[in-house]
C-alpha positions, 0 to 999 in steps of 0.5 A: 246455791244448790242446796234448794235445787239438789236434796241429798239423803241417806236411808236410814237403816232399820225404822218402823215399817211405814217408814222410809228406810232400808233393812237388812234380814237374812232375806236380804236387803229391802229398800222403801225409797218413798212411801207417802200418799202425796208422791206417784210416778210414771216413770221408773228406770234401772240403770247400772254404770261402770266409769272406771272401766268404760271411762263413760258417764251418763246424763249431761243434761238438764230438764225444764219440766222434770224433777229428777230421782235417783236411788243408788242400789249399790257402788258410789257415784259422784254427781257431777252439777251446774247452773247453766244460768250462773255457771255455779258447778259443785260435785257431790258424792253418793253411795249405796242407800242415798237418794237425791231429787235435782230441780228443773233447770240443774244440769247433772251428770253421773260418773261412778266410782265403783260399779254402781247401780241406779234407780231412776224415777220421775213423776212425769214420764220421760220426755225428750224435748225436755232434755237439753245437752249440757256437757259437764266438767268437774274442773 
């Protein structure tokens, strides 16, 4: 059911350069998370998350409008979704070098299972009124 409306991928590691992907060097890591003429955006965010020691996730909500992006930097993180329409529910779990787009009308939470550090960002800036609460469970 959500594999339409939630699309998970790795960064491959290595490529040629106009490639999306992430390389190590001795200068360091270097992650192209989106390189195409047809994709701008409006809104970018860093966010880091620490749920084994605060006990906190982040999100419960969905969107009408925005499509939202995340890349993990680093850490593991466990998406937590639903359809509020079906009440479908389904947890995925994403590590360092995944990125994942989630479709208007998906509600998502983000719980991690390290420390973790995110990269949000959206074609659209961020817009409050289309923010709707929706507390997510995994059970």
């Amino acid at each position: 059911m959500f594999e339409s409306k939630v699309i998970i991928e790795s960064l491959p590691i290595g490529g040629p350069d106009e490639a999306e992907r992430r390389i190590h060097s001795d200068k360091g890591e270097m992650a192209q998370i989106i390189n195409r003429e047809e994709d701008s955006f409006r809104q970018i965010v860093y966010w880091d998350i620490n749920s084994p020691r605060t006990g906190v996730d982040r999100g419960h909500h969905y969107h009408l409008k925005k499509t939202d992006r995340l890349y993990v930097i680093s850490g593991e993180i466990e998406l937590l979704l639903e359809d509020p329409q079906t009440g479908e529910k389904a947890v995925a779990k994403l590590k360092t070098g995944d990125r994942v787009r989630i479709a208007p009308g998906t509600a998502h939470a983000v719980r991690s299972l390290t420390y973790a550090q995110v990269l949000e960002y959206a074609p659209d800036p961020y817009d409050p009124a289309d923010t709707y609460p929706y507390k997510l469970t995994d059970k």
